[in-house]
C-alpha positions in Angstrom: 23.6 -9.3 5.4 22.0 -9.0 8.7 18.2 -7.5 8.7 18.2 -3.5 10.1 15.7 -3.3 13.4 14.7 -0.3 12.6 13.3 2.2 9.7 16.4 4.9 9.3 13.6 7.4 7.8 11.2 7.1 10.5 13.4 5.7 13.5 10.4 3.0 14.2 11.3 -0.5 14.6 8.5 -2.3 12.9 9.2 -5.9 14.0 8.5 -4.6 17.7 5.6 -2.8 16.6 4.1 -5.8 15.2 5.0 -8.1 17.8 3.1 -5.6 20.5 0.2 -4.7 18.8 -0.3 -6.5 15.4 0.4 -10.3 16.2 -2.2 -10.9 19.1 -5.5 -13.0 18.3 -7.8 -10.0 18.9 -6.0 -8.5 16.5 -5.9 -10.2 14.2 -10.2 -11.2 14.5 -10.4 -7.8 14.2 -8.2 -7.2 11.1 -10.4 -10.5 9.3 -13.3 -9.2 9.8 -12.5 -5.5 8.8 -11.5 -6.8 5.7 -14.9 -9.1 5.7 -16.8 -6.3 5.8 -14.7 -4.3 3.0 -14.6 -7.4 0.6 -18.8 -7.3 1.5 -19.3 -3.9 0.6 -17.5 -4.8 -2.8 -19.7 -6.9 -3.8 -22.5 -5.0 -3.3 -21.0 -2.3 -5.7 -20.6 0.3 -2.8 -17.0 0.6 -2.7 -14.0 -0.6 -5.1 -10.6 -1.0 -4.7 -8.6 2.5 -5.0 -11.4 4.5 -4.7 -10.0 6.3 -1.5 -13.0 5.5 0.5 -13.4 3.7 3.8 -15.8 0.8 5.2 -16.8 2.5 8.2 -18.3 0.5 11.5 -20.3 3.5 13.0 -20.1 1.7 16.7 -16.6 1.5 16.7 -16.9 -2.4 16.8 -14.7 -4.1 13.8 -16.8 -7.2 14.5 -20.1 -6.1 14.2 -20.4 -6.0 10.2 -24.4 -5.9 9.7 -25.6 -3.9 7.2 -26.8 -1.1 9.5 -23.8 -0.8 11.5 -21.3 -0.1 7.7 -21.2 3.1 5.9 -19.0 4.4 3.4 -17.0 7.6 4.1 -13.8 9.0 2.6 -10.6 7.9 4.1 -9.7 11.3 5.6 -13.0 10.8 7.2 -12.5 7.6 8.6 -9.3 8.1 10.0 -9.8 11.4 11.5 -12.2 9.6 14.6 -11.3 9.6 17.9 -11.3 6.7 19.8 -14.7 7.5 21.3 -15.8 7.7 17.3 -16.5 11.5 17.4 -15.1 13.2 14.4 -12.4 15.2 14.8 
């Protein structure tokens, strides 16, 4: 049975989503070290897994993970920046 393109519930077609914005190198770097910082914060006691919080990089830069530059907010929080990082 051939593979659908596409999500019938949304109409997205995930495989092209992936391959445009997912797959790259940067992206990936970024995703790593996001997830650096997270399993950081972890062990530090700050944040645990299903806790509905967020490792937050206050410049915007997924990179940067010193201790200065993460906070913990709620995911509503988080997710609700602009681009710029103001809050919305």
């Amino acid at each position: 049975m051939a593979r659908k393109p596409y999500n019938k519930s949304t109409g997205r077609d995930y495989d092209s989503d992936y391959a445009k914005f997912q797959s790259s190198e940067k992206a990936k770097k970024d995703r790593a070290s996001r997830n650096k910082a997270r399993r950081q914060l972890e062990k530090e006691g700050r944040v645990k897994k299903g806790d509905g919080k967020d490792v937050s990089h206050k410049n915007g830069n997924p990179r940067q993970n010193s201790k200065s530059n993460l906070e913990v907010v709620s995911k509503s929080k988080n997710r609700g920046k602009t681009r710029n990082g103001k809050r919305v």
